[in-house]
C-alpha positions in Angstrom: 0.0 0.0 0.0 3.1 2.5 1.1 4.9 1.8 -1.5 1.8 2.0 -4.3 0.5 5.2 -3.1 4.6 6.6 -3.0 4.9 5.6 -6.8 1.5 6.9 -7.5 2.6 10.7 -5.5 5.6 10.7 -7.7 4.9 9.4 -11.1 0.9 10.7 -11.6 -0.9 12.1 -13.5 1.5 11.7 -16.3 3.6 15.4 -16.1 2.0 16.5 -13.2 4.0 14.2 -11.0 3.8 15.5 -6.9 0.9 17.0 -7.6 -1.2 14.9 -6.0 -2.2 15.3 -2.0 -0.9 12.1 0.5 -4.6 11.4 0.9 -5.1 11.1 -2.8 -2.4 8.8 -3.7 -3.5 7.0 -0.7 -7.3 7.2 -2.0 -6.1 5.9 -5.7 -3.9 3.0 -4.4 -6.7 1.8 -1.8 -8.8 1.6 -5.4 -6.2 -0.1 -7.1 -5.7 -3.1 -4.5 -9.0 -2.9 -4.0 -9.2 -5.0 -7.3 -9.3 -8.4 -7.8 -6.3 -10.2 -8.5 -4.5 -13.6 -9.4 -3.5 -15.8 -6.5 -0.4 -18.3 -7.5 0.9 -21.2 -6.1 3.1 -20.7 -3.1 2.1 -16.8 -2.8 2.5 -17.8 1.3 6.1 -18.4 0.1 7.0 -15.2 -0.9 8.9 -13.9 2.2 10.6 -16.9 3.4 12.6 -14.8 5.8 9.6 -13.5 7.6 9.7 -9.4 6.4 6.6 -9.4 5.0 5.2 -5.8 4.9 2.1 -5.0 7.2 0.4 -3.4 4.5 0.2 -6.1 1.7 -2.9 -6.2 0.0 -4.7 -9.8 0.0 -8.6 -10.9 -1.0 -9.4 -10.5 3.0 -8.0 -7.0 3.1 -9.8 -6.2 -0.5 -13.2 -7.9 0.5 -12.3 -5.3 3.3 -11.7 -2.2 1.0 -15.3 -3.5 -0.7 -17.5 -3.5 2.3 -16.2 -0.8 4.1 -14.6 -2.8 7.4 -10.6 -2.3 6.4 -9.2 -1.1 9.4 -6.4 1.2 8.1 -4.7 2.1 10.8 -3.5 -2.1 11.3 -3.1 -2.0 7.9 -0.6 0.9 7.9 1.2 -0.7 11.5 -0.4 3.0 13.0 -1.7 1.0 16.0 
């Protein structure tokens, strides 16, 4: 989530890059991994060394995003 809404800050809209507020790049990533998207095969495999990031987007979080429940804050590691 950090890391989408930083790329989205500094990269959009195309040559108006760091015009958009925290809250809006924030707003458009939420959107984005709101989204339905492709599990794989040993996804629980991707950090084998246990540094997962807290705010990795997965169909619990999105279901989340969809109804309105996402909590954030835990999300974020703000609690």
């Amino acid at each position: 989530m950090s890391k989408m809404a930083g790329y989205i800050q500094n990269n959009m809209p195309v040559g108006q890059a760091g015009t958009l507020t925290d809250q809006e790049a924030s707003d458009l990533a939420a959107f984005i991994l709101s989204k339905d998207r492709p599990e794989w095969k040993n996804h629980d495999k991707d950090w084998p060394k246990g540094d997962r990031p807290t705010d990795i987007m997965n169909k619990e979080r999105r279901d989340q995003i969809k109804d309105g429940t996402i909590d954030w804050n835990e999300v974020l590691g703000k609690e």
